[in-house]
N, C-alpha and C positions, 0 to 999 in steps of 0.2 A: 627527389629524383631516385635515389634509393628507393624508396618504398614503392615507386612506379616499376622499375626495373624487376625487383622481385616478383611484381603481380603480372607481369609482363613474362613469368616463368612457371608461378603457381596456377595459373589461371589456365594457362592451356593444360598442365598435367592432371588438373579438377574434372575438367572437359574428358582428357582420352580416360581418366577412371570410371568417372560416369559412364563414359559409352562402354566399357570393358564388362561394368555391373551388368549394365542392360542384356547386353548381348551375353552373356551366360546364363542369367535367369530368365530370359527370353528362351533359350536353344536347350538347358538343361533343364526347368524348369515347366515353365508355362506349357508351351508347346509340347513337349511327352504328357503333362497331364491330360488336352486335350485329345491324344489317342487313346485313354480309354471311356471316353464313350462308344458303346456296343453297338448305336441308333444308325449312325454315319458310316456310308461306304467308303474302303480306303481311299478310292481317289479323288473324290473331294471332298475329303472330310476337312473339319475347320483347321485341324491341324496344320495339314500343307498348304492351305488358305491364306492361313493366318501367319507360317513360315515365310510364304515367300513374300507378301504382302511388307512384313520385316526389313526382308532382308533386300527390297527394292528400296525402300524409305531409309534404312542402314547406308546403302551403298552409294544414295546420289547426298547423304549427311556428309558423310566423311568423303565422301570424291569430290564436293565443291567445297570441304575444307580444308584437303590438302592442295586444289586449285590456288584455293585467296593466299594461302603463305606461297607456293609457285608462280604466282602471277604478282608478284610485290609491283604496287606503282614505281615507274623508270624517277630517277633520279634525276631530277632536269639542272642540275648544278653541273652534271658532269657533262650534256649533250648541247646548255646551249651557250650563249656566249653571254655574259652577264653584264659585260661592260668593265666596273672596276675588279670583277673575278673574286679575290680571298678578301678585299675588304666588303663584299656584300654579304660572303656568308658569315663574317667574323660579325655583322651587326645584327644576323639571324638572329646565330649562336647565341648572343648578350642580350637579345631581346629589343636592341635599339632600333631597330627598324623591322616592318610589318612585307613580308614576302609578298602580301599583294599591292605593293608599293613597286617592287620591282616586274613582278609576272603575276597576271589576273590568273585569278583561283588556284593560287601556290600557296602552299603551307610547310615551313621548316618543320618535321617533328623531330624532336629531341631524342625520343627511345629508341626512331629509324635511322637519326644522323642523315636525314636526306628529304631536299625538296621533292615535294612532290604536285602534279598535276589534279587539278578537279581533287583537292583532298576531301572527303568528309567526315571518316573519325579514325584514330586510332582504336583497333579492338585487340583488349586485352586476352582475347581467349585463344587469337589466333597469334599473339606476338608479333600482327603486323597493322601496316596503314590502308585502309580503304580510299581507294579513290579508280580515277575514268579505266584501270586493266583490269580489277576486281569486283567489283561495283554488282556486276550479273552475279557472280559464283559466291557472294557475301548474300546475297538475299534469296540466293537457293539452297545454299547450306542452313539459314537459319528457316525458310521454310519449311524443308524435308527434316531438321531439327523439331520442332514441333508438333508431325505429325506423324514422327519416331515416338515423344514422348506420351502423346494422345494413344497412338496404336499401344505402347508399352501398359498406358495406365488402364484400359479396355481391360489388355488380357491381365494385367493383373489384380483388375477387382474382379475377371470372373472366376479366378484361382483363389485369391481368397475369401469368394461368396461359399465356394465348396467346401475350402477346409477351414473354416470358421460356421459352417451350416449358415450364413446369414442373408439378407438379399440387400440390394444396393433400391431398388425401388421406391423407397423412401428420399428426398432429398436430404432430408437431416440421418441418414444413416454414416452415408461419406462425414461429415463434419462431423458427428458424435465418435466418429470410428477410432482414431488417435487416442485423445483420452481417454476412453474405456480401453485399449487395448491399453496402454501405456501403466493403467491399473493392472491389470490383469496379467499382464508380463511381471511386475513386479511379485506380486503373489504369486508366481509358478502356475499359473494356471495358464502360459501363451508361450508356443517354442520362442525360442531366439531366431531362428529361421521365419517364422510366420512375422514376427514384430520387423526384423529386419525390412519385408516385400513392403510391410502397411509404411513404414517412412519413405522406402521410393517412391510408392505410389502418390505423395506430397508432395515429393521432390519434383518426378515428371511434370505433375500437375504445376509448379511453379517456371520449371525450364520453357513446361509445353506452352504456357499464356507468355513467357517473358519475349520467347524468341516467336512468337506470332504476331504479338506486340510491337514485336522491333521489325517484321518484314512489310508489316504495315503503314508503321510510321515510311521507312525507307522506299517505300512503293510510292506513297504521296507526295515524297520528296523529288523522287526521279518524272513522275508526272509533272509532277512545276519548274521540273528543270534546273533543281537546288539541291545542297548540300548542308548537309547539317554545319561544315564550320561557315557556309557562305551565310546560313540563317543567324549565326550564332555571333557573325560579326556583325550582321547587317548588310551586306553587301546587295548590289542590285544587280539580277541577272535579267540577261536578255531575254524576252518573251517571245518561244516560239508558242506553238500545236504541240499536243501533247502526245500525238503521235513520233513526233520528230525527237521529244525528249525518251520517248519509247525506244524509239530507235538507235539512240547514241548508245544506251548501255545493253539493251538487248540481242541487237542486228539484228536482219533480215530472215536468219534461223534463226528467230527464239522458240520453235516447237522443240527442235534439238535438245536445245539447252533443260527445257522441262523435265524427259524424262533421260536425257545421258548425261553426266558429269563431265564438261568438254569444256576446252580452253580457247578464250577469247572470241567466242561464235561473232561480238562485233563489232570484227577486226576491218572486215572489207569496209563497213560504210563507214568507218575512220578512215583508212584509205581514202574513200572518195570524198569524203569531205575535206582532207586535206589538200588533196590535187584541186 
């Protein structure tokens, strides 16, 4: 439990470094290099293209990831009435009894100290639990996370196709790239600034598949109406349309949700499905 707690603290500060790197060699970096090409008229040159293109993918990254830690799943220990009260969550807490025993699609987590509704995982990057308040702003943060990382790894193989004279054209150029550089840095022959960009560019490349990866998997999931812990116990969930499982976590503005970082877009058709 210790070692979960700690990654439950490294793991988001990993996260806001990463984005800190980006966005400086993004804004000091990349982008000034692209204003001196002499071809491109100032106003739409790739440069401002390619800035604001950034910093739209930057801003709905971190707006639906300070959404899912602001939108923490409600606590249903404290709202609903349990019956025996402190001896159900004391058999949580011990592990002796299984919270969907007592409330369908409830899960005790241990790092939140709190039930929670429709759980489906705890994530370690945001220090909170996923489930039915966060669910939208969890799979648009990792979204516009991957297509942060995609746009970062673009402009930074075409900065360093220039100041390495090399061209990426090749498929085995990207894979040969590391090692030959990693050579070549040691022998003095490659700044410390240049080898620095060539390991982001891996890095993205690994963030940008992991969290495309994951909004994928979690899109298939919300079409079938399921959760990772309800898959992971076995549980059997009711069979709607997959429209309707669309709808629980999306609502009725999900165009909203796309391109503004907005809280609980759907709130109304919970509303109405609980009346």
């Amino acid at each position: 439990m210790l070692v979960l707690r700690l990654l439950n603290v490294v793991a988001p500060a990993y996260f806001l470094c990463i984005s800190l790197v980006t966005f400086v060699l993004q804004i000091f970096l990349f982008i000034p290099s692209m204003f001196r090409d002499p071809s491109t008229t100032p106003l739409f040159s790739p440069a401002l293209l390619h800035g604001a293109l950034f910093l739209f993918l930057s801003a709905n990254a971190l707006g639906n990831y300070v959404l899912v830690i602001q939108s923490s799943p409600e606590d249903l220990s404290k709202g609903l009435n349990l019956g025996e009260g402190a001896e159900v969550m004391a058999d949580w807490l011990d592990g002796s009894r299984s919270p969907g025993s007592a409330l369908p699609s409830t899960h005790f987590c241990r790092l939140c100290a709190r039930v929670t509704q429709r759980h489906d995982h705890h994530c370690f990057f945001t220090g909170n639990c996923i489930g039915s308040r966060n669910m939208r702003n969890f799979i648009m943060f990792c979204l516009y996370t991957s297509l942060a990382c995609l746009d970062s790894l673009v402009a930074g193989m075409a900065y360093i196709s220039v100041a390495l004279s090399m061209s990426f054209a090749n498929p085995l150029a990207f894979l040969t790239l590391l090692p030959h550089s990693i050579s070549q840095f040691f022998s003095g022959a490659l700044l410390s600034s240049e080898m620095f960009v060539i390991l982001m560019l891996y890095l993205w490349l690994g963030i940008g598949l992991a969290c495309a990866g994951f909004c994928c998997h979690q899109m298939l999931l919300v079409l079938r109406g399921q959760t990772r812990y309800q898959v992971r116990k076995g549980m059997v969930v009711r069979a709607q349309p997959w429209r309707e499982n669309l709808q629980e976590v999306f609502g009725k503005r999900w165009l909203l949700g796309l391109f503004i970082p907005v809280l609980n877009v759907g709130s109304d058709y919970h509303r109405q499905k609980e009346k």
